[in-house]
DSSP file (Angstrom, degrees, kcal/mol; ACC not computed):
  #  RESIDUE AA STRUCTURE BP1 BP2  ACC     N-H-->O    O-->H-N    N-H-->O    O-->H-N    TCO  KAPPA ALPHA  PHI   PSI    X-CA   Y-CA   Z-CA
    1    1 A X              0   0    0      0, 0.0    73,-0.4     0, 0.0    71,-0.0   0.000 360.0 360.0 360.0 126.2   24.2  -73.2   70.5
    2    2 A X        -     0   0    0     71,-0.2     2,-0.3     1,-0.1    71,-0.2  -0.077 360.0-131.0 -48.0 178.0   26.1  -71.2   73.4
    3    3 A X  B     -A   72   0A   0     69,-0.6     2,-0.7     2,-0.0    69,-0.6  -0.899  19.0-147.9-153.4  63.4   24.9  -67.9   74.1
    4    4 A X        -     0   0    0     -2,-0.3    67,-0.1    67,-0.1    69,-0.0  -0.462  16.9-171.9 -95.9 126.3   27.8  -65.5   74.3
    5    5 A X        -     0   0    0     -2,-0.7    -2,-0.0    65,-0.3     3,-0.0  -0.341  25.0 -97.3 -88.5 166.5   27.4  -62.6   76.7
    6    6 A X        -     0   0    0      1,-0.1     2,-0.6     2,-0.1    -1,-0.1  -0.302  35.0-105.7 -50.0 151.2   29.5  -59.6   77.2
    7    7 A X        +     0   0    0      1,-0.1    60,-0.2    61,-0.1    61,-0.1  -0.745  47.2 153.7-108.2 148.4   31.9  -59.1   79.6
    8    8 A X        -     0   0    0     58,-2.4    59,-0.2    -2,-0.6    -1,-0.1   0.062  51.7-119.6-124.0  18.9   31.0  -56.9   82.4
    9    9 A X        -     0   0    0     58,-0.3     2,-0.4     1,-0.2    58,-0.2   0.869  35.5-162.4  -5.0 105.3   33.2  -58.1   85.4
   10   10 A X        -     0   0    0     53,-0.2    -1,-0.2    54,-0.2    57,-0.0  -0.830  22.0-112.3 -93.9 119.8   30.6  -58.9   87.5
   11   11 A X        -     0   0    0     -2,-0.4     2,-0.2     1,-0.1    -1,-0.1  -0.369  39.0-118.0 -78.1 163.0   31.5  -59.2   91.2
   12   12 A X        -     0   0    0      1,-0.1     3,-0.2    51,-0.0    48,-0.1  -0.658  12.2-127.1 -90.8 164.4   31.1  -63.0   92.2
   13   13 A X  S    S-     0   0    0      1,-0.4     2,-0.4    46,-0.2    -1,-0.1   0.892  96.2  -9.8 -46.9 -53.5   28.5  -63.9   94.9
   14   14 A X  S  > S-     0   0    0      1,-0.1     4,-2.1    46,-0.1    -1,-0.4  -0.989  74.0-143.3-160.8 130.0   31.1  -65.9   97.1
   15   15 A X  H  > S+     0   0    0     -2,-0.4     4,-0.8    -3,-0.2    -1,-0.1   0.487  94.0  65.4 -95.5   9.3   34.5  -66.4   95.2
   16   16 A X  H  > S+     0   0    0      2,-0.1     4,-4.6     3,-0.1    -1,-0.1   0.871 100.5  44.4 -71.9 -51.0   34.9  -69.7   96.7
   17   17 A X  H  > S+     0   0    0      2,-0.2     4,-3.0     1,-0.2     5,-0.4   0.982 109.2  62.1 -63.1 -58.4   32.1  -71.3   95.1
   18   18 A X  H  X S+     0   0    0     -4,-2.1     4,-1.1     1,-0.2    -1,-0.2   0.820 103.9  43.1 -12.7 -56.6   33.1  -69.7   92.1
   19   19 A X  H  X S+     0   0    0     -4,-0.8     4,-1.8     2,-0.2    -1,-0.2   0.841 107.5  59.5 -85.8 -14.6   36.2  -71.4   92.0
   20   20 A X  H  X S+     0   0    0     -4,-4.6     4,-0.7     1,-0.2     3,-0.3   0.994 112.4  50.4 -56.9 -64.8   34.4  -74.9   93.0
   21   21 A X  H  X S+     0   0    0     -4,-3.0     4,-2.2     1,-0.2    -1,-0.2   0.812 103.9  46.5 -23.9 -39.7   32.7  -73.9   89.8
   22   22 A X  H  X S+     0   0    0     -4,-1.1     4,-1.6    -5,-0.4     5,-0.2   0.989 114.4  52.9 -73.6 -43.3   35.5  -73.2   87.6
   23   23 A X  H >< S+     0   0    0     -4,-1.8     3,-2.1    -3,-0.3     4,-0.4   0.856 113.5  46.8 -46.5 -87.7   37.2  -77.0   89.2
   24   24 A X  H >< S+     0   0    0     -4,-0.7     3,-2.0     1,-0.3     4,-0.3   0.625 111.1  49.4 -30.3 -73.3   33.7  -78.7   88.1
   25   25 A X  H 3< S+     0   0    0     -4,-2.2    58,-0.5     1,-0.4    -1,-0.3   0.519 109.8  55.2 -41.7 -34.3   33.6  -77.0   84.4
   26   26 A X  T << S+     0   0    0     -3,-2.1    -1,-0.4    -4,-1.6    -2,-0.2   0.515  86.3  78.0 -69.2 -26.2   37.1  -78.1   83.9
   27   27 A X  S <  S+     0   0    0     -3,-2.0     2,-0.3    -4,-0.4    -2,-0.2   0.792 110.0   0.2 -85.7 -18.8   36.4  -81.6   84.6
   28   28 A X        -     0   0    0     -4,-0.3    -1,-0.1    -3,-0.2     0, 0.0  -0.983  65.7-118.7-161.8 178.5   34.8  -82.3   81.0
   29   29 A X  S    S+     0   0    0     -2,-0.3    -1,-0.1    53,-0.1    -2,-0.1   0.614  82.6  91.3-107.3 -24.3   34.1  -80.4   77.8
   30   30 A X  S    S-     0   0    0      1,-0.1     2,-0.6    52,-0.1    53,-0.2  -0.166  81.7-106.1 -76.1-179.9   30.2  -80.7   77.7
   31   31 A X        -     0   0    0     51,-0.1     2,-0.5    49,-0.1    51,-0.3  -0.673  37.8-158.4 -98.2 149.4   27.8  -78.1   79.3
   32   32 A X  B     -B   81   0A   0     49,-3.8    49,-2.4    -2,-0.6    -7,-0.0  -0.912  14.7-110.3-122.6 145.4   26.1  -79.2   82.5
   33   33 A X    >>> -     0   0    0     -2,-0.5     4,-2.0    47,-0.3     5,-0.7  -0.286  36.2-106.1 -59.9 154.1   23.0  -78.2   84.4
   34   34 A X  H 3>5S+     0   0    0     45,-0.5     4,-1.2     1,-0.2    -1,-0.1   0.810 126.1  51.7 -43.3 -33.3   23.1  -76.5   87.5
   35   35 A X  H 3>5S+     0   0    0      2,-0.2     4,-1.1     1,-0.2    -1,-0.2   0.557 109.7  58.6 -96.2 -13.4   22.2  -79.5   89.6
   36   36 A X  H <>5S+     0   0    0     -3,-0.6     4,-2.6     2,-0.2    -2,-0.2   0.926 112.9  40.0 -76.3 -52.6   25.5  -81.6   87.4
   37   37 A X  H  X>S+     0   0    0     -4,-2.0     4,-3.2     2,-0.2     5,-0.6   0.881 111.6  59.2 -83.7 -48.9   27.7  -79.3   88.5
   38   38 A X  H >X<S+     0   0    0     -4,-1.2     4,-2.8    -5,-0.7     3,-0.8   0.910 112.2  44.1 -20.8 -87.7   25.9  -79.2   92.2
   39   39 A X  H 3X5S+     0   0    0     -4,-1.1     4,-4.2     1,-0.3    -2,-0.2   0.751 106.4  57.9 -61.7 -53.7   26.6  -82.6   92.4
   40   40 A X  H 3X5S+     0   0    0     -4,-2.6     4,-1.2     2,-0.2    -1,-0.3   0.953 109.1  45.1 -44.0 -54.3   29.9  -82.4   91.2
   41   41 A X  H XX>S+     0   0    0     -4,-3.2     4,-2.9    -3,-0.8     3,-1.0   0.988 108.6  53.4 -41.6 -76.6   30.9  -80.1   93.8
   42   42 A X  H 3<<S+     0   0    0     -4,-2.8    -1,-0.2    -5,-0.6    -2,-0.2   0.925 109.1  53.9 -23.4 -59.8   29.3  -81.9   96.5
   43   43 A X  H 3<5S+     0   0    0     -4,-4.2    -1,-0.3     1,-0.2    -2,-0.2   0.852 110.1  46.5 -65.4 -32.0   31.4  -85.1   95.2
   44   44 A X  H <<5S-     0   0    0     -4,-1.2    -1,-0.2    -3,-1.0    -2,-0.2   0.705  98.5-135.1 -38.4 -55.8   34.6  -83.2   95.4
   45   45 A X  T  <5 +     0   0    0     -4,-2.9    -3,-0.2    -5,-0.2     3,-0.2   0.528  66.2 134.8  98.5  16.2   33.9  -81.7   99.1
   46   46 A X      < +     0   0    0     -5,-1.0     2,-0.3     1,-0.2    -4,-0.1   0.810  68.6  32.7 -73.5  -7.2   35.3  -78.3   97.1
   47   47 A X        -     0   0    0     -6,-0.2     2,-1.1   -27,-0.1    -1,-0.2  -0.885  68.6-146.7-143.6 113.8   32.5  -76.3   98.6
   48   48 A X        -     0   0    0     -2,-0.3    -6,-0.0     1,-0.2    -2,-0.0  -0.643  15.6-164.0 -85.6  95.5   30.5  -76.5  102.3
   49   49 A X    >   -     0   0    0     -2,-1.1     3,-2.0     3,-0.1    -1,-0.2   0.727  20.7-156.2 -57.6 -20.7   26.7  -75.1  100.7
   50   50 A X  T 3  S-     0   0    0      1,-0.3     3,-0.1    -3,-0.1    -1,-0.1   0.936  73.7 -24.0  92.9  60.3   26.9  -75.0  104.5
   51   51 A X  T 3  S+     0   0    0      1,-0.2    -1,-0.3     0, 0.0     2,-0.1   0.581 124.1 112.1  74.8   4.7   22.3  -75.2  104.0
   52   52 A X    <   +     0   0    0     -3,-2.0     2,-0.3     2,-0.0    -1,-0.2  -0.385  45.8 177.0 -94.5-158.8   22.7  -73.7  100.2
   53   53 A X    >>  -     0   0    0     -2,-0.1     3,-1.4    -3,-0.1     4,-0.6  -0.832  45.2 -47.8-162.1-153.8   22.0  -75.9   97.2
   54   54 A X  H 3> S+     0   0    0     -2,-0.3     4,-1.2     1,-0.3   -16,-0.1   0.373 123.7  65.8 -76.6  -2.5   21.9  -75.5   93.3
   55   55 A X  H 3> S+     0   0    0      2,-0.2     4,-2.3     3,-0.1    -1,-0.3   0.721  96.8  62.6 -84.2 -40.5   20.1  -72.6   93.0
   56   56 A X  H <> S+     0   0    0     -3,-1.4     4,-0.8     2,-0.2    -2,-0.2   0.978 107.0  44.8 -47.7 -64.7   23.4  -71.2   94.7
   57   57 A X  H >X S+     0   0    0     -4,-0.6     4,-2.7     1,-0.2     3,-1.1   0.932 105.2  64.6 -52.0 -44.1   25.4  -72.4   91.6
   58   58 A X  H >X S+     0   0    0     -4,-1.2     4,-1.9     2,-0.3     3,-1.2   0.886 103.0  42.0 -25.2 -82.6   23.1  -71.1   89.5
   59   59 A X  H 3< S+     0   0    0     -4,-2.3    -1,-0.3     1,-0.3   -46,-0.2   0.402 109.9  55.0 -61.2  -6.1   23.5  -67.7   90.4
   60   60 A X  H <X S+     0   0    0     -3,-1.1     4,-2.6    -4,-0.8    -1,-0.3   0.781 107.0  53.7-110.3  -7.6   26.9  -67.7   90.5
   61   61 A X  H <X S+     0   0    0     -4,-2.7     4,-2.0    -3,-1.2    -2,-0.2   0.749 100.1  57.3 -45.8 -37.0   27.0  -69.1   86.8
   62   62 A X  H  X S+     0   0    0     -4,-1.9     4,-2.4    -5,-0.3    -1,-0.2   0.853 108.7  48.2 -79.9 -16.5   25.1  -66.6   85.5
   63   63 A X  H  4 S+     0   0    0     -4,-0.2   -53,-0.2     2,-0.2    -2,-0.2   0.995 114.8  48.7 -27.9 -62.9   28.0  -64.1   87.1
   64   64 A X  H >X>S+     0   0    0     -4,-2.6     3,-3.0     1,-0.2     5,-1.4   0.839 108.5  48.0 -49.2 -60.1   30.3  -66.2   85.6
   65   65 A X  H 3<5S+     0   0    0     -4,-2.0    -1,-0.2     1,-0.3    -2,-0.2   0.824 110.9  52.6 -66.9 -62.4   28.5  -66.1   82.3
   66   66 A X  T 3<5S+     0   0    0     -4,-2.4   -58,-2.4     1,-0.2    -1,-0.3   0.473 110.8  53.0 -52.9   2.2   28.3  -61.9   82.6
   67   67 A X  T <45S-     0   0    0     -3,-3.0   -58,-0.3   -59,-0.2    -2,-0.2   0.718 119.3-118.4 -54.5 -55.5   32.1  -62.3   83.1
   68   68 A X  T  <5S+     0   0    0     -4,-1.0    -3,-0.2    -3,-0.1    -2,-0.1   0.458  77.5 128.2 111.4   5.2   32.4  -64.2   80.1
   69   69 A X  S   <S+     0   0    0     -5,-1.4    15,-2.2    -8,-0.1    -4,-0.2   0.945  76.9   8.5 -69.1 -53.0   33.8  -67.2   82.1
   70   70 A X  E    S- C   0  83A   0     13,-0.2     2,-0.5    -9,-0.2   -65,-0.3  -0.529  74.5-119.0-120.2-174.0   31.5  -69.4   80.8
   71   71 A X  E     - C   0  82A   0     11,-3.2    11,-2.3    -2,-0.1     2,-0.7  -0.973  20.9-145.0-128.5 162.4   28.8  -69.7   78.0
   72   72 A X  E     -AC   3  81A   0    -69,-0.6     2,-0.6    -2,-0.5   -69,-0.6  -0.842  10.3-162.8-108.8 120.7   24.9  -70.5   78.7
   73   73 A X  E     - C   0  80A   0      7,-1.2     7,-0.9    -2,-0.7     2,-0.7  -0.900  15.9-137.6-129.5 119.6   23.1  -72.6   76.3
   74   74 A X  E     - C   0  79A   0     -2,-0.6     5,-0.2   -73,-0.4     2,-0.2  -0.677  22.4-179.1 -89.6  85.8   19.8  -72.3   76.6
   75   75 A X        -     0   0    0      3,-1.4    -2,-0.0    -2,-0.7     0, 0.0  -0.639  38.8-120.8 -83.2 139.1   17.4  -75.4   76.4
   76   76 A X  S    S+     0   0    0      1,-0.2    -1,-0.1    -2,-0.2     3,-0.1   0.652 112.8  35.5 -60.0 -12.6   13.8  -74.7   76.7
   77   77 A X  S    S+     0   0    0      1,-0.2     2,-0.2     0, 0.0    -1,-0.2   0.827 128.9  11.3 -99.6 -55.6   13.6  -77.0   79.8
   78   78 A X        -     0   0    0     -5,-0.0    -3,-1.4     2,-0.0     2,-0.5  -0.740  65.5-128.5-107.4 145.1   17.1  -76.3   81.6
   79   79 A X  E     - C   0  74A   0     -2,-0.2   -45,-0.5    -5,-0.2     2,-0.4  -0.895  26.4-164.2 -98.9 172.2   19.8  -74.0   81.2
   80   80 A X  E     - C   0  73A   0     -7,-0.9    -7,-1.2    -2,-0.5   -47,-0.3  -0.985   2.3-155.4-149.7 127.7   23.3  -75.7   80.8
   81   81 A X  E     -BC  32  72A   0    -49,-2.4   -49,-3.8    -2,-0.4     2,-0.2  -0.677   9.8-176.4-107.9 145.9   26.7  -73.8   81.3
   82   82 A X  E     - C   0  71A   0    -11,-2.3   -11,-3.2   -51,-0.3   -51,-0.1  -0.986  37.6 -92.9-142.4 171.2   29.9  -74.8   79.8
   83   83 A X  E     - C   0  70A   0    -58,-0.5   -13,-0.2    -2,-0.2   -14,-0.1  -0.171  45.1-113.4 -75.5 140.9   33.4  -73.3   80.3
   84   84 A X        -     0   0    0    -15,-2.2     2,-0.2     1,-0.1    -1,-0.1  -0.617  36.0-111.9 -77.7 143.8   34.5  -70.3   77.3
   85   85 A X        -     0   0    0      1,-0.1    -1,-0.1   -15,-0.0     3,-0.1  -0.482  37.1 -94.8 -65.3 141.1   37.3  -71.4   75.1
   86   86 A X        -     0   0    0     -2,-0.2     2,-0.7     1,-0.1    -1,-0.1  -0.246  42.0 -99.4 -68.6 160.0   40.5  -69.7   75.4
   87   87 A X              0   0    0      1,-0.1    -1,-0.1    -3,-0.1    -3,-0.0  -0.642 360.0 360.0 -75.9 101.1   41.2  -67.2   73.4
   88   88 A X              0   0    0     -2,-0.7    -1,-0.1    -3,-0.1    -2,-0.1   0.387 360.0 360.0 -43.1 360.0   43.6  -68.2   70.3
């Protein structure tokens, strides 16, 4: 079950990556691991990690996630973000 946090506008790390995120998150309705959404990116060319990697996404998902952009659902092994629903 997501995890929803307050929002706390949280500045992002690097708003680019950010928005490679948001492109990624959009692309399907399940939650993905950091290194799924990595990967996505990567396949896309929407962000040059320019020497970062998934640990990079990471931390800007949990931004997101103190935004309220997205929600974190917490597996004991992984966590795995997926995008919040709009607001009815």
């Amino acid at each position: 079950m997501p995890v929803e946090r307050k929002k706390t506008t949280v500045r992002s790390l690097n708003p680019d990556l950010r928005r490679a995120c948001r492109i990624a998150l959009m692309e399907a309705s399940d939650t993905f691991s950091e290194y799924d959404i990595y990967s996505r990116i990567v396949r896309r060319g929407s962000f040059d990690f320019a020497g970062g990697n998934a640990a990079d996404v990471a931390k800007e998902l949990d931004a997101m996630v103190e935004d309220g952009e997205v929600w974190l659902a917490n597996n004991p092994a992984l966590h795995h973000w997926q995008r919040t629903p709009p607001k009815a």
